[in-house]
ZATORZA-488682 format. One record per residue (C-alpha): residue number from 1; residue in one letter; x, y, z. Coordinates in steps of 0.1 Angstrom, whole numbers, plus 2048, in hexadecimal, padded with zeros to 3 digits. Last residue first. Layout:
N
[site NUM a [X Y Z]]
...
end
This chain:
439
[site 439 x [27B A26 BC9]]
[site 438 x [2A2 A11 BCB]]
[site 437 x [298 9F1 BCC]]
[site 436 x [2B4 9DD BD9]]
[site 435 x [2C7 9C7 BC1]]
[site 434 x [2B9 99E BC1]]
[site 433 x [2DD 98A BBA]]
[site 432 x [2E9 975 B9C]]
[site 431 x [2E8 951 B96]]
[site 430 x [302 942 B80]]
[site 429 x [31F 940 B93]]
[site 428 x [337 92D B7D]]
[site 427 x [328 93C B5F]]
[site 426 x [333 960 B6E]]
[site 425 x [324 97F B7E]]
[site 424 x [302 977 B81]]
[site 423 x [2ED 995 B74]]
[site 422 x [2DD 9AA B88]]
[site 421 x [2BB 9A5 B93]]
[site 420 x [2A1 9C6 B99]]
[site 419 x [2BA 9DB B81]]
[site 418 x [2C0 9FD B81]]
[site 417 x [2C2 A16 B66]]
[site 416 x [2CC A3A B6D]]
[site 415 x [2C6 A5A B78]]
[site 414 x [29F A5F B78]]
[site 413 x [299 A3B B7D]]
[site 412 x [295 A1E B65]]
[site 411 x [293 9FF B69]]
[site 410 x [2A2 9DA B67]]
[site 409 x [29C 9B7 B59]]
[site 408 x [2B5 99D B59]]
[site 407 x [2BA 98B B3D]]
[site 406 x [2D3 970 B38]]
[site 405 x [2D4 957 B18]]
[site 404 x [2EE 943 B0A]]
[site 403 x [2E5 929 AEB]]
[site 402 x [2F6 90A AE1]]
[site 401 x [2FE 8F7 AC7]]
[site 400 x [2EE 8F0 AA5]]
[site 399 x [2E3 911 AA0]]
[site 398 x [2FE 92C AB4]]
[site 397 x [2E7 943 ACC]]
[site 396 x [2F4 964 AE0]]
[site 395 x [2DB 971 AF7]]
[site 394 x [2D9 998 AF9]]
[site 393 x [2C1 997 B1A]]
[site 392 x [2B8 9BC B2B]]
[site 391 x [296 9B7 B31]]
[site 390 x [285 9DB B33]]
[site 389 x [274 9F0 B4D]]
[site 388 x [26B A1A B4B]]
[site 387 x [264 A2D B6B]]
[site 386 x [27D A47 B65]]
[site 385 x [27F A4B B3C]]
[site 384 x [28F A3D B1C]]
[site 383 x [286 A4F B01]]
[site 382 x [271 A3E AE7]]
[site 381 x [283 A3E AC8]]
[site 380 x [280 A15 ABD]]
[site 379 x [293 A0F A9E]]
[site 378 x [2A7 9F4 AAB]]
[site 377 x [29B 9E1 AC9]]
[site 376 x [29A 9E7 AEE]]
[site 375 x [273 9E5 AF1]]
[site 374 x [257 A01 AFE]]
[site 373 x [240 9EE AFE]]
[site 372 x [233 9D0 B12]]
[site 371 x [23F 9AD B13]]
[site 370 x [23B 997 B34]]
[site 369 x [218 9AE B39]]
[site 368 x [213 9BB B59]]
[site 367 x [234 9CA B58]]
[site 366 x [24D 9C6 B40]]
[site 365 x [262 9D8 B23]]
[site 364 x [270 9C3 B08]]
[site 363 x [29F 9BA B04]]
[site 362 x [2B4 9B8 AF0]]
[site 361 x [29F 9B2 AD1]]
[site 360 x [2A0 98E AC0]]
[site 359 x [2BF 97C AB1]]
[site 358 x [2DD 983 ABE]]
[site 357 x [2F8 96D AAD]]
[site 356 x [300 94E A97]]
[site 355 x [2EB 957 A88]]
[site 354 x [2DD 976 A79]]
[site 353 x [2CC 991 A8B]]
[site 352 x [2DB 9B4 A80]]
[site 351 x [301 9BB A86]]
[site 350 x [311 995 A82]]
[site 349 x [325 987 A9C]]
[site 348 x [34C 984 A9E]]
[site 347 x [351 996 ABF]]
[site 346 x [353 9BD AB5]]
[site 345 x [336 9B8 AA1]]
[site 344 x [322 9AB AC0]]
[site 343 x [330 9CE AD5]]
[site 342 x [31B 9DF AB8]]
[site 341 x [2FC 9CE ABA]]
[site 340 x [2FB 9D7 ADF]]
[site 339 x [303 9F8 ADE]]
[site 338 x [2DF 9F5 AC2]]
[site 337 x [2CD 9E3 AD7]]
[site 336 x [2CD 9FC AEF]]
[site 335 x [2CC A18 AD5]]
[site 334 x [2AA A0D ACF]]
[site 333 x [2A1 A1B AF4]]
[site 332 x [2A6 A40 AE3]]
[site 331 x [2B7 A50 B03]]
[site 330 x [2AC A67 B19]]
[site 329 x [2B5 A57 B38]]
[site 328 x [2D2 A40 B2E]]
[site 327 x [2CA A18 B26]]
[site 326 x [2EE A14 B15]]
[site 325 x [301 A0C B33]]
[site 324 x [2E9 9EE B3C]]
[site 323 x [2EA 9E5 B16]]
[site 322 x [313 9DF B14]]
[site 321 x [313 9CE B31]]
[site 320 x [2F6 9B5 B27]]
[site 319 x [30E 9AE B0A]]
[site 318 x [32A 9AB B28]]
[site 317 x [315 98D B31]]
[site 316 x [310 980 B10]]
[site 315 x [333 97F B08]]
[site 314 x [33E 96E B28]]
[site 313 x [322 954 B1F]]
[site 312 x [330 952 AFA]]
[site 311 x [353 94C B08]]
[site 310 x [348 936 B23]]
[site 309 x [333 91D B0B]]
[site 308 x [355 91B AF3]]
[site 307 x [36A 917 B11]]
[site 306 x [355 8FA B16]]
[site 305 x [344 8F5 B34]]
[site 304 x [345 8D7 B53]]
[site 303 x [32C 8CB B62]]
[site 302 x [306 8D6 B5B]]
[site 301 x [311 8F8 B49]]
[site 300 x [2F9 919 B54]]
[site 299 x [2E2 935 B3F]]
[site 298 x [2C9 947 B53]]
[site 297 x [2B0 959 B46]]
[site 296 x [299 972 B5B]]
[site 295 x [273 97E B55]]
[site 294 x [25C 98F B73]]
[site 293 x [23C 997 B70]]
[site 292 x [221 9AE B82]]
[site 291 x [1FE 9A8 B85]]
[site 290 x [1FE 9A3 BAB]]
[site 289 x [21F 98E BAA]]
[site 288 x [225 980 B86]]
[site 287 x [238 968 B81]]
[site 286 x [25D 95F B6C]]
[site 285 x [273 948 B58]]
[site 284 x [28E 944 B39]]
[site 283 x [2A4 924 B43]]
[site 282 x [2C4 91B B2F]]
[site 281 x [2D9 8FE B38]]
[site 280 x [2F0 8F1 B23]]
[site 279 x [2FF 8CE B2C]]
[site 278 x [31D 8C7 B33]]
[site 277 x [315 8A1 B42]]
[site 276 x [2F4 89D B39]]
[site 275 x [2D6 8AE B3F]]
[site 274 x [2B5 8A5 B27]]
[site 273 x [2A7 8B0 B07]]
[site 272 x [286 8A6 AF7]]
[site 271 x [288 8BB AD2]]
[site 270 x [268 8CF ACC]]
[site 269 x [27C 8EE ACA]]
[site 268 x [285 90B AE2]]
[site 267 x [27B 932 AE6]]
[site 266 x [298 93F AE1]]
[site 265 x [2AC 925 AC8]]
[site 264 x [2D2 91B AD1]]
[site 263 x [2C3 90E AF0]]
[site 262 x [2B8 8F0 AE6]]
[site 261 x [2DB 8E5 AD7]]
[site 260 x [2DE 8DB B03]]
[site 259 x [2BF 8E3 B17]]
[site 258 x [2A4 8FB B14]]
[site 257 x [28E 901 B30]]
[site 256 x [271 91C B2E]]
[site 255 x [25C 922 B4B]]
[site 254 x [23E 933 B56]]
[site 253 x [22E 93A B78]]
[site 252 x [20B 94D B75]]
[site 251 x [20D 952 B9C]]
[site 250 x [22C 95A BB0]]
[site 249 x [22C 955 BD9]]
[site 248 x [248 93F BDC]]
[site 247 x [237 91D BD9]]
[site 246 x [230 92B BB8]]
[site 245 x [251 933 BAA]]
[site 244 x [260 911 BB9]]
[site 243 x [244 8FC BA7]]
[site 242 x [244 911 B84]]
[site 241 x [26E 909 B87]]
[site 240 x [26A 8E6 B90]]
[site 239 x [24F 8DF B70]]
[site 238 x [266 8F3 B5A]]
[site 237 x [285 8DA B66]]
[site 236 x [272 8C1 B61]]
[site 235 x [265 8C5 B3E]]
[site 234 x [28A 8CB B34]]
[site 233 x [290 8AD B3C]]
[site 232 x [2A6 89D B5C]]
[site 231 x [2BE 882 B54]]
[site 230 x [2DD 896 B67]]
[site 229 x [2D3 8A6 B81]]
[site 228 x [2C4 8CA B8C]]
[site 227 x [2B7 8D1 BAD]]
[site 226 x [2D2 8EB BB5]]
[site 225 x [2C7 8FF B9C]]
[site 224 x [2A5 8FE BA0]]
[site 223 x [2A9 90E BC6]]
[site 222 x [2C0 92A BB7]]
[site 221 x [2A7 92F B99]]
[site 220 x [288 92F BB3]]
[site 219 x [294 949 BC1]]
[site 218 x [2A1 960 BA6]]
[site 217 x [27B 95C B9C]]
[site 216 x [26A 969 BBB]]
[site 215 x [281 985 BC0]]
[site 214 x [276 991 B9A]]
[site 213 x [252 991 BA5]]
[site 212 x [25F 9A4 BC7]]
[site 211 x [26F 9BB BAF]]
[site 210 x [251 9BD B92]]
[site 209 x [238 9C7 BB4]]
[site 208 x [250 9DF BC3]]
[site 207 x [254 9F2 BA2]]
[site 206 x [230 9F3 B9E]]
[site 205 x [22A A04 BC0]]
[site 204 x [243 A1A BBA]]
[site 203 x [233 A25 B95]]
[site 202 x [23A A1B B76]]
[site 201 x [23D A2D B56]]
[site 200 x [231 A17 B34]]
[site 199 x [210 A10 B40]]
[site 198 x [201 A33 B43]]
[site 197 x [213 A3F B1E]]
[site 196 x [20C A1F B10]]
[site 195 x [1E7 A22 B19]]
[site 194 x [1E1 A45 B0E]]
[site 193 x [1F8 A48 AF0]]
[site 192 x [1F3 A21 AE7]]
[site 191 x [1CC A2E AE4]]
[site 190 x [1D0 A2D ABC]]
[site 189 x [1B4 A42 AAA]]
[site 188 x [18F A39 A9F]]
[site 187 x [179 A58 A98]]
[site 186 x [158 A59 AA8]]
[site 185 x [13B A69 A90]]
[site 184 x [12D A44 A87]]
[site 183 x [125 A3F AAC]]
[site 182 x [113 A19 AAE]]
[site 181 x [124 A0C A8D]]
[site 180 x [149 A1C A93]]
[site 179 x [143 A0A AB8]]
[site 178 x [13D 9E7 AA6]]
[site 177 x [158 9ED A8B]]
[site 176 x [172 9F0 AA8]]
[site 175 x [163 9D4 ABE]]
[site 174 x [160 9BA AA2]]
[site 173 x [183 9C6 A96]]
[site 172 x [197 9B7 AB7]]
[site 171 x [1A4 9D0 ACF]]
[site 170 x [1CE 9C5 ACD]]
[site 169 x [1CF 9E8 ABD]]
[site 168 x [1C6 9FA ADE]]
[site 167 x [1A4 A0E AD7]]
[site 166 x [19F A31 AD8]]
[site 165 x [186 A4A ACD]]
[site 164 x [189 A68 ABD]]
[site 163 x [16B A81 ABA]]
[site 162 x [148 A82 ABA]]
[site 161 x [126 A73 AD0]]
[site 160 x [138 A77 AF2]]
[site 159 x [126 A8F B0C]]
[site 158 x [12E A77 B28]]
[site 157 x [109 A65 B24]]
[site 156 x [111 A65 B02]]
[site 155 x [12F A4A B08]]
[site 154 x [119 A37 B1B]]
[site 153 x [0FE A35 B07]]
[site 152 x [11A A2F AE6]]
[site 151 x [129 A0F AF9]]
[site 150 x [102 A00 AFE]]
[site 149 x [0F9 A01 ADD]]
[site 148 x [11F 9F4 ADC]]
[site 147 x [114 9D3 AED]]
[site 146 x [0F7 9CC AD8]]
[site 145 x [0D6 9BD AE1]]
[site 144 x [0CF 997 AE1]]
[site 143 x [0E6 98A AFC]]
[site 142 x [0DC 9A6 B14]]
[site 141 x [0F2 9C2 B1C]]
[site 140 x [0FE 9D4 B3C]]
[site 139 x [10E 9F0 B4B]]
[site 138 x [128 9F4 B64]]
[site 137 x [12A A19 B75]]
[site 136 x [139 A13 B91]]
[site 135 x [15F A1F B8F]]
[site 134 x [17C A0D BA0]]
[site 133 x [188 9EE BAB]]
[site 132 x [173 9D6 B92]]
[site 131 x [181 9B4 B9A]]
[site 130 x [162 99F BAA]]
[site 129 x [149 9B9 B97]]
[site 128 x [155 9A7 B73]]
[site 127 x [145 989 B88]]
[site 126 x [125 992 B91]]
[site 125 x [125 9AA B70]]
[site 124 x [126 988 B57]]
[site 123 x [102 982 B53]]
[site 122 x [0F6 9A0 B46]]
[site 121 x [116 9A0 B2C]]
[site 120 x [12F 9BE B33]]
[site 119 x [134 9E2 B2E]]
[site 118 x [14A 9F5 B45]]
[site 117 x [14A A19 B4F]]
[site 116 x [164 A37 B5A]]
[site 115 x [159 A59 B68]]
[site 114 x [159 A76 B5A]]
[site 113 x [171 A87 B40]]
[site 112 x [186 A7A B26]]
[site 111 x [16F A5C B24]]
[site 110 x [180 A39 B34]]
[site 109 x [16D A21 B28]]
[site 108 x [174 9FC B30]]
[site 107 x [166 9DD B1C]]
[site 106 x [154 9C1 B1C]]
[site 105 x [147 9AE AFC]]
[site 104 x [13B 98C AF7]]
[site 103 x [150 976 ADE]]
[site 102 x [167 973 AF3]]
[site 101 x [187 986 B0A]]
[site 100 x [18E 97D B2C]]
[site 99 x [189 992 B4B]]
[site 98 x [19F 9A4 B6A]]
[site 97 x [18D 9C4 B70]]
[site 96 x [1A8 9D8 B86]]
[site 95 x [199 9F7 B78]]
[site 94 x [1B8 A08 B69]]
[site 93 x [1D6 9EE B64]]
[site 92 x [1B8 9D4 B65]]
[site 91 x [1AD 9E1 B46]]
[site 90 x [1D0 9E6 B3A]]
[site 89 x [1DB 9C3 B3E]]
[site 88 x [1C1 9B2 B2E]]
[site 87 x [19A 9B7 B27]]
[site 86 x [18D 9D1 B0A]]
[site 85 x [194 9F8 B0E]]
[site 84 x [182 A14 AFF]]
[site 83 x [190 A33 AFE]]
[site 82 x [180 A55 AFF]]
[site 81 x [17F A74 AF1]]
[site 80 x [1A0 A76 AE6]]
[site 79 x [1B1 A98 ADB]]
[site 78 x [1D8 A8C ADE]]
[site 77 x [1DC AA2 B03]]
[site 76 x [1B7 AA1 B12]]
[site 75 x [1BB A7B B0E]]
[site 74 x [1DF A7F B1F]]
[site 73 x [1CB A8C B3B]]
[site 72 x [1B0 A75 B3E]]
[site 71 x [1D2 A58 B40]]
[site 70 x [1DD A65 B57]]
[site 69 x [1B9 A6D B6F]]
[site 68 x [1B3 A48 B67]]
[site 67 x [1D8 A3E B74]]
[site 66 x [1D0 A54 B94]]
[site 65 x [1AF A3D B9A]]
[site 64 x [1C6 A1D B98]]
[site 63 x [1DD A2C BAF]]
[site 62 x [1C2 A35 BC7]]
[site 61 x [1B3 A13 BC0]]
[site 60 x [1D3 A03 BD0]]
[site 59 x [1ED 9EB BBC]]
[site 58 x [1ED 9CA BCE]]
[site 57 x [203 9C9 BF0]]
[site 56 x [222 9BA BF4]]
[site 55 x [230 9AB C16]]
[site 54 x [223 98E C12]]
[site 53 x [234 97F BF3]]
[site 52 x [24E 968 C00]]
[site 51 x [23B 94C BFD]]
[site 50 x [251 92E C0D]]
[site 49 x [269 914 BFB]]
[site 48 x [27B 900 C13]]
[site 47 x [25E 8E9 C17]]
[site 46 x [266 8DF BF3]]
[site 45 x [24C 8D0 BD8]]
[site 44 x [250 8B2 BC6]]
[site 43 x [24C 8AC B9F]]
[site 42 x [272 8B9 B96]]
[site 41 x [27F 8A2 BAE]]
[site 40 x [26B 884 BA4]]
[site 39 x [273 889 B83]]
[site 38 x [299 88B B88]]
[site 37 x [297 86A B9B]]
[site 36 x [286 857 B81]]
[site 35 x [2A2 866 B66]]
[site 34 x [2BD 84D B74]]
[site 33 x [2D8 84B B8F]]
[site 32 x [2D9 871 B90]]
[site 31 x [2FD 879 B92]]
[site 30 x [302 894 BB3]]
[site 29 x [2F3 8B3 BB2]]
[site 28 x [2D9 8AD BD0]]
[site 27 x [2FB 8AC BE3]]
[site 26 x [2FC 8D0 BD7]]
[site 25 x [2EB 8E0 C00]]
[site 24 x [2CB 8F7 BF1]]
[site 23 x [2DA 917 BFC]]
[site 22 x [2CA 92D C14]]
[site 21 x [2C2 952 C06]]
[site 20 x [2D4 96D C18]]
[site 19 x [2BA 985 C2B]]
[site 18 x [2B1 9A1 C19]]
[site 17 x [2B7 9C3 C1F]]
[site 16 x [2DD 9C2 C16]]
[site 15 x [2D5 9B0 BFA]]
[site 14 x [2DC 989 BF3]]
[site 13 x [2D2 970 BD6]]
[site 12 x [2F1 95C BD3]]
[site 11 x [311 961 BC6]]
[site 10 x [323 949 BDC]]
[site 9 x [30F 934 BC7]]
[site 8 x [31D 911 BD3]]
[site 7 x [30E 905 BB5]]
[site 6 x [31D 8E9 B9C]]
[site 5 x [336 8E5 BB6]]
[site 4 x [32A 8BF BBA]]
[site 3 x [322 8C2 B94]]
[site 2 x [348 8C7 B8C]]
[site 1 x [350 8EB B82]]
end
């Protein structure tokens, strides 16, 4: 593949309900004259590139209010009194509160029964209120009395003084030992039953969010691709990528370019590379659209590839083969990894994680958070379930050379796996295609 064919992508981004993506004409391909020219392109922005996120609305309040009645329920079921919540993804999973973590306390309750509460600073409830979508209990402290004085008040005022109690083990230890202080009769136990078990299965709603997230992405790929010259950095390319996600409706845009011996490592060196003639190309990117991420890699040749490249990309793409036919209903989602591990073996690479090889896990769950539990990776028994989404990316990485990476993420329903991208369908044609939802 010469760079003026570098991407014709007859295997672009098209669905039966979508309209066919236009294509980014390759003359833009052609030998950069120098790296100036690659660093204007990847600065500018493109009238071509439109928000495409309209037509998705925001998880509703009624959805929010049926997570707290889930996750009250599974309280009732592993004897929890309460849990107690600090800010992140799962506060604004069930109040919509979307806050920061310091040195000043607020936190969600969500008692077993009644009615939910927040605690924060005196001078911080104007803005907590901004994003608070349900519940109106919110309760204050000043900056010289405690926050958990004001924890336990609420907690009694739900007929809470004994019991479990549970935090999230990313709650920081000033919180935990300063609830234990205020109700000494509480008993600290894991909330990952209650949270995990609400965040872990998603709903329509959620699904729609992740796939228009994940629409978002495989867009901006096809319009970075054909964008790329020889000359440009890796900088570039992230900056282009961020650019196209955002002018297409995605917020929190992140990107991760690693060219050439650069991608033999997953999350990159220090090392400045830049596109030359051969080069490998391996971009790791997503958004978020309402809270909800996305996360595809893409692995492509600038010019020509070795067989050496195409072997391990042809590898790595039935790898992802071997997962997607794994991923059962029912099944333990360690035995992902495991089919996975297996077909390796069968192609000269070692069984565990040792290199020249896979690794990291095949693949993390998603949702609001890039990486959530449950994870395709060894040991893990969880039983894969409808409403359950993963990364499915067994890269391949030689040190010293090169690295090949796709992921596309997928989910679960109560048949099968399917994915919200599927997975391009050779190096020459590197893109992939958006799969209908199917809620």
């Amino acid at each position: 593949m010469n760079k003026r064919d570098f991407l014709k992508l007859s295997g672009a981004v098209t669905v039966a309900s979508i309209a066919p993506l236009a294509l980014t004409s390759t003359a833009a391909l052609a030998d950069a004259s120098d790296a100036g020219s690659a660093s204007a392109n990847a600065n500018s922005s493109s009238s071509s590139l439109k928000p495409i996120t309209a037509g998705v609305s925001p998880i509703s309040n009624a959805e929010r209010e049926a997570r707290i009645k889930k996750a009250q329920a599974l309280m009732a079921e592993h004897n929890m009194a309460a849990i107690i919540i600090e800010p992140g993804a799962a506060m604004d999973y069930f109040s919509g509160i979307q806050w920061w973590r310091s040195e000043r306390l607020t936190a969600l309750i969500i008692p077993q029964k009644g009615e939910i509460a927040v605690v924060t600073p005196f001078f911080e409830q104007p803005s907590v209120l901004e994003s608070l979508k349900v519940g109106d209990d919110v309760r204050v402290w000043q900056e010289h009395e405690s926050p958990f004085d004001v924890v336990a008040n609420i907690l009694k005022s739900r007929g809470i003084e004994k019991g479990n109690i549970g935090f999230e083990s990313s709650v920081r230890y000033f919180v935990v030992t300063g609830v234990t202080t205020a109700l000494p009769n509480m008993n600290i136990v894991a909330a990952e039953p209650i949270t995990r078990g609400c965040r872990m299965y998603k709903t329509a709603a959620e699904l729609t969010l992740i796939h228009k997230a994940n629409e978002v992405t495989l867009r901006a790929y096809e319009y970075v691709f054909s964008k790329l010259e020889i000359g440009m950095s890796q900088a570039q390319v992230k900056s282009l990528m961020n650019s196209a996600q955002q002018q297409l409706g995605g917020s929190s845009a992140w990107c991760l370019a690693l060219f050439n011996d650069a991608s033999a490592y997953p999350h990159g060196t220090n090392a400045k590379q830049t596109i030359s003639e051969g080069s490998v190309i391996l971009l790791d990117s997503g958004c978020s659209v309402h809270g909800y991420q996305s996360d595809i890699s893409r692995t492509l040749v600038f010019g020509k590839a070795s067989q050496r490249v195409v072997d391990v990309w042809n590898t790595v793409r039935e790898g992802q083969n071997v997962a997607f036919a794994a991923a059962k209903v029912g099944t333990a989602a360690g035995k992902v990894d495991d089919a996975v591990r297996k077909y390796y073996v069968t192609q000269g690479y070692d069984k565990d994680y040792a290199l020249p090889g896979l690794s990291h896990r095949t693949g993390h769950g998603i949702g609001m958070e890039g990486h959530e539990s449950v994870n395709f990776v060894r040991g893990e028994t969880t039983p894969l379930n409808k409403g359950m989404c993963f990364s499915n990316e067994p890269g391949l990485y030689i040190p010293g050379k090169f690295g090949v990476r796709l992921e596309d993420c997928l989910y679960m329903t109560d048949k099968a796996p399917v994915y919200f991208t599927e997975p391009p369908e050779s190096i020459e044609k590197p893109l992939g295609r958006l799969v209908p939802l199917n809620v």
